[in-house]
RODO-2510 file (C-alpha; in nm, 4 decimals, decimal comma):
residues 379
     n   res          X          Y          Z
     1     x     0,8211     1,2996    -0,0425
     2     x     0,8712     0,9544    -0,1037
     3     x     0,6176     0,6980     0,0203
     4     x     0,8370     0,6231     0,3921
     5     x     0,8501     0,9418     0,4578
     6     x     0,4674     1,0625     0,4036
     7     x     0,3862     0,7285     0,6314
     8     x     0,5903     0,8856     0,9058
     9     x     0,4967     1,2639     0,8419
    10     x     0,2174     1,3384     0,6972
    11     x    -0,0368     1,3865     0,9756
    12     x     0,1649     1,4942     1,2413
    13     x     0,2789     1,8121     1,3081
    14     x    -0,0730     1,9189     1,4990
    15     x     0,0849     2,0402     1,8176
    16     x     0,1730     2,4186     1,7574
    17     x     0,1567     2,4945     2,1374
    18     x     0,4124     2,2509     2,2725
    19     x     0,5687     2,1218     1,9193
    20     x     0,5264     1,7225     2,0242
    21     x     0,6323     1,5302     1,7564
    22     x     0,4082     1,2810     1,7853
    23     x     0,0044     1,3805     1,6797
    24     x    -0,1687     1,4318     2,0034
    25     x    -0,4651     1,1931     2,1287
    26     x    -0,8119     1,4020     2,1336
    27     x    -1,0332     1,2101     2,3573
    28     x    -1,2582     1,4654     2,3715
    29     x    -1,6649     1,3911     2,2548
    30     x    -1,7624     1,7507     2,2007
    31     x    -1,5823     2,0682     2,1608
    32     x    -1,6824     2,3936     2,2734
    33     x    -1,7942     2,6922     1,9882
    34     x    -1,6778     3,0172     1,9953
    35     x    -2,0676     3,1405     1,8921
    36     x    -2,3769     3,0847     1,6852
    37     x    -2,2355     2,8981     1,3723
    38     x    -1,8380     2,9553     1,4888
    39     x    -1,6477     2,6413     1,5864
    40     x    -1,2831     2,5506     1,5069
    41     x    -1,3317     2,2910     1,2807
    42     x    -1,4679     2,0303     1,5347
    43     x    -1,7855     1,9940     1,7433
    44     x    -1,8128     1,6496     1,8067
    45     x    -1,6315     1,4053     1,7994
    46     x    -1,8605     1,1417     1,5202
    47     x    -1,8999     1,4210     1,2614
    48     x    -1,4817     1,4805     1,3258
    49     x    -1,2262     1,4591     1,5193
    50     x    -0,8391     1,6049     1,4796
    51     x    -0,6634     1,2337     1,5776
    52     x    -0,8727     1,0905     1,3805
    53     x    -0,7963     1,3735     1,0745
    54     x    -0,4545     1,3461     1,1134
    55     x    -0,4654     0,9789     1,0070
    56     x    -0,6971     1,0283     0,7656
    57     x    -0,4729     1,2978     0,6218
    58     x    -0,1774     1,0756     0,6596
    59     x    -0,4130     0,8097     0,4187
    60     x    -0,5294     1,0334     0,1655
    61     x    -0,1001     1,0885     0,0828
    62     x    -0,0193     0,6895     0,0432
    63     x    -0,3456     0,5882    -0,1464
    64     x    -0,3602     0,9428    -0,3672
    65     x    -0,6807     1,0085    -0,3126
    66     x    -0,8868     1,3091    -0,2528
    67     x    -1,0740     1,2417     0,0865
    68     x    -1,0974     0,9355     0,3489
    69     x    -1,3311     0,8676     0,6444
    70     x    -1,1403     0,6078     0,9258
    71     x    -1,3995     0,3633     1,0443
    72     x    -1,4494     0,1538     1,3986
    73     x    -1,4129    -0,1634     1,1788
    74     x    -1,3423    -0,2941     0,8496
    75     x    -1,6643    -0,4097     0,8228
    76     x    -1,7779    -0,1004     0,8677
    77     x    -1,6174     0,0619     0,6183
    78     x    -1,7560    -0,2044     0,3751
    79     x    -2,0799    -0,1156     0,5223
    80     x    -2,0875     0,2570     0,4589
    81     x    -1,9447     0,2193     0,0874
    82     x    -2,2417    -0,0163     0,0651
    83     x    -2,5137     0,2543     0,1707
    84     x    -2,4194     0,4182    -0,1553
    85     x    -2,6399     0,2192    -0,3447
    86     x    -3,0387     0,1415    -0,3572
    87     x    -3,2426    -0,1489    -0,3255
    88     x    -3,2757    -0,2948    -0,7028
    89     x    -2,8841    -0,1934    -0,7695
    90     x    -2,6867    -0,4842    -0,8988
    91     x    -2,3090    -0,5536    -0,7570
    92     x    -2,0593    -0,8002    -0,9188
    93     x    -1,8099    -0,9716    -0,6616
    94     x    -1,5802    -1,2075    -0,6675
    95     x    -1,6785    -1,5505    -0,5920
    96     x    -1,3534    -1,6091    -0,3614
    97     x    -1,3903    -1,2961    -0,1485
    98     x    -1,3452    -1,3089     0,2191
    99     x    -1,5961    -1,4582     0,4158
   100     x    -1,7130    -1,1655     0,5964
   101     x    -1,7812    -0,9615     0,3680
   102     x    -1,9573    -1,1912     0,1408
   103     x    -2,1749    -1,3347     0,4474
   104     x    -2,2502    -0,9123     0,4720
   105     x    -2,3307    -0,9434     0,0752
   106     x    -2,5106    -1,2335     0,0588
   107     x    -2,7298    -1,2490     0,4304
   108     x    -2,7867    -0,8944     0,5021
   109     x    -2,7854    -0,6607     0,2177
   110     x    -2,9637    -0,8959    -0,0019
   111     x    -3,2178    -0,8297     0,2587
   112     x    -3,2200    -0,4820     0,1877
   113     x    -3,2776    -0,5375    -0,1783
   114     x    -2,9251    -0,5278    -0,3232
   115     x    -2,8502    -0,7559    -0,5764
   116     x    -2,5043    -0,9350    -0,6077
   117     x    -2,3420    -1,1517    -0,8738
   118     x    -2,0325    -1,3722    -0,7510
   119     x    -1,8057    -1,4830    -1,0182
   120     x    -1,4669    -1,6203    -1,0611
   121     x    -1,2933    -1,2789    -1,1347
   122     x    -0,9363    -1,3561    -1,2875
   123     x    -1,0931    -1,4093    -1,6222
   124     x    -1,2412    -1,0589    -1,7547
   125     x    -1,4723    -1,1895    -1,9677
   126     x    -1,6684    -1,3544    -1,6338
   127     x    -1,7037    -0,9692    -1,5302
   128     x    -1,8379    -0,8487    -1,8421
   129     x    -2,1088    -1,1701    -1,8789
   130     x    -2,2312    -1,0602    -1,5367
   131     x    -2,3005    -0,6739    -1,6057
   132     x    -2,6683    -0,6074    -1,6195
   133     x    -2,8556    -0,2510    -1,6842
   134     x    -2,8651    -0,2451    -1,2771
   135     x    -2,5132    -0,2944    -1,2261
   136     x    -2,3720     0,0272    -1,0125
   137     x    -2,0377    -0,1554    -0,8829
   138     x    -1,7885    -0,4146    -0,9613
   139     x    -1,5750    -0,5225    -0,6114
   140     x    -1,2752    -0,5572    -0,6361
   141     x    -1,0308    -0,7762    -0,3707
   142     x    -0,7081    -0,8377    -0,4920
   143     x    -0,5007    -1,0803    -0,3942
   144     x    -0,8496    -1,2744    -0,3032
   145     x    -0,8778    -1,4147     0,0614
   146     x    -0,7362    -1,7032     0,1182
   147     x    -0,6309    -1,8408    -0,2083
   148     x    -0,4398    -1,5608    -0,3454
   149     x    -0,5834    -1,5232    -0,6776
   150     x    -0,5458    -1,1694    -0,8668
   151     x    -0,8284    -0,9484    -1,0324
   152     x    -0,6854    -0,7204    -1,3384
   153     x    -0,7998    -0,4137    -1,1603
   154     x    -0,7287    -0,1690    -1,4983
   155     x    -0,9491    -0,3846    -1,6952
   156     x    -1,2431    -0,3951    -1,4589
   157     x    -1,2195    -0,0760    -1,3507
   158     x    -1,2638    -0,0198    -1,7466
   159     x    -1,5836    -0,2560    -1,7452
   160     x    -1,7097    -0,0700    -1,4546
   161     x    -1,6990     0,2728    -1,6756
   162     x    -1,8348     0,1271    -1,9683
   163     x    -2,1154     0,0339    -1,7616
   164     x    -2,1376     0,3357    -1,5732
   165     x    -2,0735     0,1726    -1,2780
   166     x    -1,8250     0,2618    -0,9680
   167     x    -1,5211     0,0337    -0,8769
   168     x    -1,4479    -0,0300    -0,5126
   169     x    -1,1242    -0,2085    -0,4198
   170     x    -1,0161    -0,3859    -0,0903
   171     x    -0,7085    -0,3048    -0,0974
   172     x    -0,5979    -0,5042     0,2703
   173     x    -0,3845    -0,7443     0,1690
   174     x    -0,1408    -0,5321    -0,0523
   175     x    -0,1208    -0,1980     0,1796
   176     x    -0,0949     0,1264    -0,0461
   177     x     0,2942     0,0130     0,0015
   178     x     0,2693    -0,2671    -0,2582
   179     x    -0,0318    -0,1857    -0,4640
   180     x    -0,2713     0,1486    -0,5162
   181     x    -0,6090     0,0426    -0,6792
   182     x    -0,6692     0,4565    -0,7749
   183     x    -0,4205     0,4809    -0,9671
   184     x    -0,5115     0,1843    -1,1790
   185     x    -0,8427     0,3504    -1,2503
   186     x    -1,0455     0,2879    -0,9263
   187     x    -1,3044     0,5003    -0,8003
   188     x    -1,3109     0,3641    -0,3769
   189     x    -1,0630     0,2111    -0,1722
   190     x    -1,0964     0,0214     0,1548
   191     x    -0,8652    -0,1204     0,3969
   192     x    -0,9566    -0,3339     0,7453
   193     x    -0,6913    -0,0889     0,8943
   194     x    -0,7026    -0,3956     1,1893
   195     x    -0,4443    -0,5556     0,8891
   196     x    -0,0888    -0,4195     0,7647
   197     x    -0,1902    -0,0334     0,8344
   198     x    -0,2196    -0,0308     1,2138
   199     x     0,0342    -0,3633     1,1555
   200     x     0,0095    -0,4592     1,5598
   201     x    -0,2883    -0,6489     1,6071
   202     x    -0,3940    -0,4224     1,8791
   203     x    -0,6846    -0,2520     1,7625
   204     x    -0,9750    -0,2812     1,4680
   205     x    -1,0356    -0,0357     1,2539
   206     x    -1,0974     0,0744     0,8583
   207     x    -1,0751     0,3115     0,6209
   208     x    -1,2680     0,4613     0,2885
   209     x    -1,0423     0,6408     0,0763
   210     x    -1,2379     0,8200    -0,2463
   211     x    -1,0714     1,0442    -0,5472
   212     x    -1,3670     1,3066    -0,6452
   213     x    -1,5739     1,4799    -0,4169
   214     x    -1,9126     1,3682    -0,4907
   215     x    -1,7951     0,9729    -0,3467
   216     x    -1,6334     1,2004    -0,0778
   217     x    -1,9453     1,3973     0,0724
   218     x    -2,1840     1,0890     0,0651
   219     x    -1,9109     0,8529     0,2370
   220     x    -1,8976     1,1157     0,5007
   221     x    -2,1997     1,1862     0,5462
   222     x    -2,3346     0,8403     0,5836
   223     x    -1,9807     0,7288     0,7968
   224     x    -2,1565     1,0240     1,0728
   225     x    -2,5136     0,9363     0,9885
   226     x    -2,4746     0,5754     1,0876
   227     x    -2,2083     0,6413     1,3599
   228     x    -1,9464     0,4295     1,1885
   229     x    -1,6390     0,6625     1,3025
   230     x    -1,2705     0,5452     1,4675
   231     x    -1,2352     0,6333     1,8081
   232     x    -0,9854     0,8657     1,8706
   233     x    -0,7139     0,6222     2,0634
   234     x    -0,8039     0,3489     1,7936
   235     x    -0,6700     0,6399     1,5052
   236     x    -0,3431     0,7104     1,6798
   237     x    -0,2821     0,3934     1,6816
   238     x    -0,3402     0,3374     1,3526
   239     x    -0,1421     0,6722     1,3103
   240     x     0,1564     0,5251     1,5186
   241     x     0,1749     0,1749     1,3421
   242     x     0,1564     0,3500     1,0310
   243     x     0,4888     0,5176     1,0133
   244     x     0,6862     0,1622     0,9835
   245     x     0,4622     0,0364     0,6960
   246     x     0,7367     0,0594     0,4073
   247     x     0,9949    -0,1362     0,6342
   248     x     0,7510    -0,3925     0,7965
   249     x     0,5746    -0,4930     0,4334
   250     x     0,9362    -0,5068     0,2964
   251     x     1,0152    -0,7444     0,5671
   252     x     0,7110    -0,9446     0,5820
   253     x     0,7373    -1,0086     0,1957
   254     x     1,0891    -1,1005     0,2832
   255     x     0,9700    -1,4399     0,4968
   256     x     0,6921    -1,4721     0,3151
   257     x     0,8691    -1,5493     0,0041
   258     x     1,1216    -1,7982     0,1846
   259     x     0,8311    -1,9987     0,3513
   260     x     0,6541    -2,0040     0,0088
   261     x     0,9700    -2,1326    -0,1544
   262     x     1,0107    -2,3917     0,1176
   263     x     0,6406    -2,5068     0,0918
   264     x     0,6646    -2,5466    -0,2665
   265     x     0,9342    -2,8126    -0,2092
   266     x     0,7711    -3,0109     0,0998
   267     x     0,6385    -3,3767     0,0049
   268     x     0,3815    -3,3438     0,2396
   269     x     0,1947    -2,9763     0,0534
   270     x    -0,0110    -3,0491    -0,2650
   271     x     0,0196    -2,6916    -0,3535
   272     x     0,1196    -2,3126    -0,2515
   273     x    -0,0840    -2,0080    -0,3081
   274     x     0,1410    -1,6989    -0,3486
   275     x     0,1313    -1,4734    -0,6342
   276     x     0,5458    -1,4398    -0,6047
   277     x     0,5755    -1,7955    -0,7596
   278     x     0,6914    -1,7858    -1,0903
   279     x     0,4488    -2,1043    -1,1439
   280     x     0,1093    -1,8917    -1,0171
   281     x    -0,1106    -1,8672    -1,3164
   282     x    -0,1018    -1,4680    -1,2671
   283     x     0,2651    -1,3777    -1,2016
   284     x     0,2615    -1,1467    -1,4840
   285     x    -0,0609    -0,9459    -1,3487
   286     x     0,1168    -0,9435    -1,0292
   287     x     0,4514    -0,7640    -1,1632
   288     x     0,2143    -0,5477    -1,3942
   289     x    -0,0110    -0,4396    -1,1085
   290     x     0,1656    -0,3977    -0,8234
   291     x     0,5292    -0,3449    -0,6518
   292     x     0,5666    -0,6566    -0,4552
   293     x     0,3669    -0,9729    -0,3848
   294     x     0,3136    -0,9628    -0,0372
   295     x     0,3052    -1,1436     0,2854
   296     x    -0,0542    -1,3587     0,2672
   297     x     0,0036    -1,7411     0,1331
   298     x    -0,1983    -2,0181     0,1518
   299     x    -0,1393    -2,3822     0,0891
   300     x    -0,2811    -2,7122     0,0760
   301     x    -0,1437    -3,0464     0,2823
   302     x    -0,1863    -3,4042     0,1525
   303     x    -0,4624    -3,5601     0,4670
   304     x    -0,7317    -3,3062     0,5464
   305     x    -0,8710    -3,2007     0,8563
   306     x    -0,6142    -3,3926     1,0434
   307     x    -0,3108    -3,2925     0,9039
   308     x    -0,4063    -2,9262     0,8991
   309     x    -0,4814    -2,9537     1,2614
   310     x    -0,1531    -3,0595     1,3401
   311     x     0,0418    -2,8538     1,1575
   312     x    -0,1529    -2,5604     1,3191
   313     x    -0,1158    -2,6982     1,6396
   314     x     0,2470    -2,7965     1,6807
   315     x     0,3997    -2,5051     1,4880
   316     x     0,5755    -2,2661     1,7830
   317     x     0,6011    -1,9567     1,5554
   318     x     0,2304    -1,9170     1,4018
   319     x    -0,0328    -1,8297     1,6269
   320     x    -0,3401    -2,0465     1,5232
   321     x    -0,5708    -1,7276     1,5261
   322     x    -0,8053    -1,5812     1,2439
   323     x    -0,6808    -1,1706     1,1041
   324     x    -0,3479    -1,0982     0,9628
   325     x    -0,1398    -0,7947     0,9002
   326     x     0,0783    -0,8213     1,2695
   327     x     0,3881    -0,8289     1,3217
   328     x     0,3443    -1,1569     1,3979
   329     x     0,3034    -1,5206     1,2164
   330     x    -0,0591    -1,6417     1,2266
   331     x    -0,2156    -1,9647     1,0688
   332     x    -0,5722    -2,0721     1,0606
   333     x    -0,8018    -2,3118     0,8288
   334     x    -1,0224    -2,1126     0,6243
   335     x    -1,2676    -2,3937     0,6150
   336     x    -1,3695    -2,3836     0,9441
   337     x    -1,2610    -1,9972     1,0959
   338     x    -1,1853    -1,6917     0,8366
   339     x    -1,4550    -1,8625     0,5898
   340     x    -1,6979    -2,0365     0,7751
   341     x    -1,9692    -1,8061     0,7079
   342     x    -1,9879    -1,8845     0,3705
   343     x    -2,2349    -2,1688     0,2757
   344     x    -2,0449    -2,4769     0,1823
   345     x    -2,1544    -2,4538    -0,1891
   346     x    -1,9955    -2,1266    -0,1977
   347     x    -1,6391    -2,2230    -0,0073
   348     x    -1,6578    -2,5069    -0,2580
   349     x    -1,6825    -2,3299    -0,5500
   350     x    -1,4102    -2,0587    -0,4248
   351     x    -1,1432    -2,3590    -0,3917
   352     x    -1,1411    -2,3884    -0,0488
   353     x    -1,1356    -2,7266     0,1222
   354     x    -1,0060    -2,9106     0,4849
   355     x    -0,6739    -2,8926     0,2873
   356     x    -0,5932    -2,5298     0,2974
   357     x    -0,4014    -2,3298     0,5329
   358     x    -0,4145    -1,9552     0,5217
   359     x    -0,0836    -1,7385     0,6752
   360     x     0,0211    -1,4207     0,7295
   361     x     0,3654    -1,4327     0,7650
   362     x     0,4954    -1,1707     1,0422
   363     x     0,8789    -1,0024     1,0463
   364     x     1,0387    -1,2772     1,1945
   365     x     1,3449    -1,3944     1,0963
   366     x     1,2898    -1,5852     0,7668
   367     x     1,5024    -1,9340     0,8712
   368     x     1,2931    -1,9312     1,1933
   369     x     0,9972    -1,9534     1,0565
   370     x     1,0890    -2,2002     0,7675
   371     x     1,2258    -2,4287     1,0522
   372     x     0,9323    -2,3904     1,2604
   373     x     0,6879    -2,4856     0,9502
   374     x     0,9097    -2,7731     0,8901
   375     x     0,8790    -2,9576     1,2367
   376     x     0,5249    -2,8965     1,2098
   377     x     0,4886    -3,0501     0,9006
   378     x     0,6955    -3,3563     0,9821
   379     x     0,6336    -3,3653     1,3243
***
């Protein structure tokens, strides 16, 4: 099957009684056994669920991997990939990551004893100066959040087996419609399912996708061990928003491209962060690596603070509100909402300033939102 049609069958068909062609909702928190050691697959609903299988299933076919465990969160997939290491292991990030997860890095697991390096990832020699003899993982997030910069994932995947480390990939921005991190050598990949997979802004949720079963059996495990599992609802959901991934991304990327375009132009924007620019530093890497460039931007105004604020503020058609992935056009200032909890050496040394706007640009029509981005500019 092509990749449309596994989004909108694969998972489905679980109704053999009445033949409903959508996957039914199990809201159930237990199920009953037929005897000692005789269930029918399920016993409760943390350890497993068959809404929240069916979406995993559906997962598994876009990202080709071998196994997935849905999560309540993003953040909680990140979390459970994390318990795979030990206090004293040694993880290389990148230095422009999203806020979240490096405030997760960098204020709570460094607590636990994990280690982490930050560096500026789009060179591959940064990666290999960083690897250590304690090094068991190199994350991956490519695009980077907000500023759009790309990490070769085939050549640090290759690092990470030279140095017998694992690879992890957030793969959120992309979707498994525009780029699949396991095929390019990855070992792990995440999504905040909240973003372009559920695609609705209407529920939070995340995924862990591995390719060989011994990543498999400890993400599940610790996914039920720490009670990190998607509700049932929250996986249909995700299962119904799922099904329209292929046309939405295409038409996100669509306006996305036209309000990059139109930035690059404006008098009043010192620059425009979107790898489908010729003039980004790695267009290549973005053709090479992946099947379309998205519908995250970011750009910077001429004025700070002030200027950012308005433009945020008197545009009709962008929601000033933090996440991305809905159908919808959002814009927010990374400095002071998606980023904030990183220290202000850090956000510094990522790029980010009281200049830059981050956007998701939704599926509306692409002249409507150019228009709307121009009054707010000028207005």
């Amino acid at each position: 099957m092509h990749f449309e049609t596994r989004c909108v069958h694969v998972g489905v068909n679980k109704d053999e009684t009445y033949n409903s062609v959508t996957t039914p909702i199990y809201p159930t928190s237990t199920f009953s056994w037929d005897g000692i050691g005789k269930t029918r697959g399920y016993d409760y609903t943390r350890s497993g669920n068959p809404t929240r299988r069916a979406l995993e299933e559906n997962l598994i076919s876009l990202e080709g991997g071998l196994d997935c465990r849905a999560t309540c969160t993003g953040m909680s997939a990140i979390t459970a990939v994390l318990h795979l290491f030990q206090p004293g292991d040694h993880i290389i990030a990148g230095h422009d990551i999203y806020g979240g997860t490096y405030r997760l890095f960098d204020a709570l697991f460094t607590q636990m004893g994990l280690k982490f390096s930050f560096v500026d990832m789009g060179k591959l020699e940064n990666v290999q100066n960083a690897v250590t003899p304690q090094t068991k993982c190199i994350w991956i997030e490519t695009p980077s959040n907000p500023l759009l910069n790309l990490v070769d994932i085939a050549g640090v995947t290759a690092i990470a087996k030279k140095a017998g480390a694992i690879s992890i990939c957030d793969n959120t921005f992309m979707s498994p419609y525009f780029q699949r991190p396991l095929e390019l050598g990855c070992d792990i990949v995440l999504h905040s399912m909240t973003k372009y997979l559920n695609g609705h802004s209407d529920v939070v949720a995340g995924c862990v996708i591995t390719k060989d079963k011994v990543h498999a059996d400890k993400v599940s495990y610790i996914v039920n061990a720490l009670g990190l599992a998607c509700s049932p609802f929250d996986a249909w959901l995700v299962l119904r928003g799922v099904k329209t991934l292929g046309p939405r991304m295409e038409a996100h990327q669509r306006g996305a491209m036209a309000l990059a375009q139109f930035l690059q132009k404006h008098p009043k924007v010192s620059h425009v962060y979107y790898p489908g620019l010729p003039d980004h530093p790695q267009y290549a890497l973005a053709k090479a690596q992946m099947s379309g460039f998205g519908a995250m931007l970011s750009f910077d105004v001429k004025g700070g603070r002030a200027v950012a604020e308005q433009v945020m503020l008197k545009a009709k058609f962008f929601s000033m509100a933090e996440s991305l992935g809905g159908v919808e056009s959002l814009i927010e200032h990374p400095n002071t909402m998606s980023h904030m909890s990183m220290t202000d050496e850090a956000r510094k040394a990522a790029g980010i300033t009281d200049n830059t706007l981050r956007v998701s640009v939704g599926i509306e029509h692409p002249d409507d939102l150019v228009a709307d981005m121009k009054q707010a500019l000028e207005g």
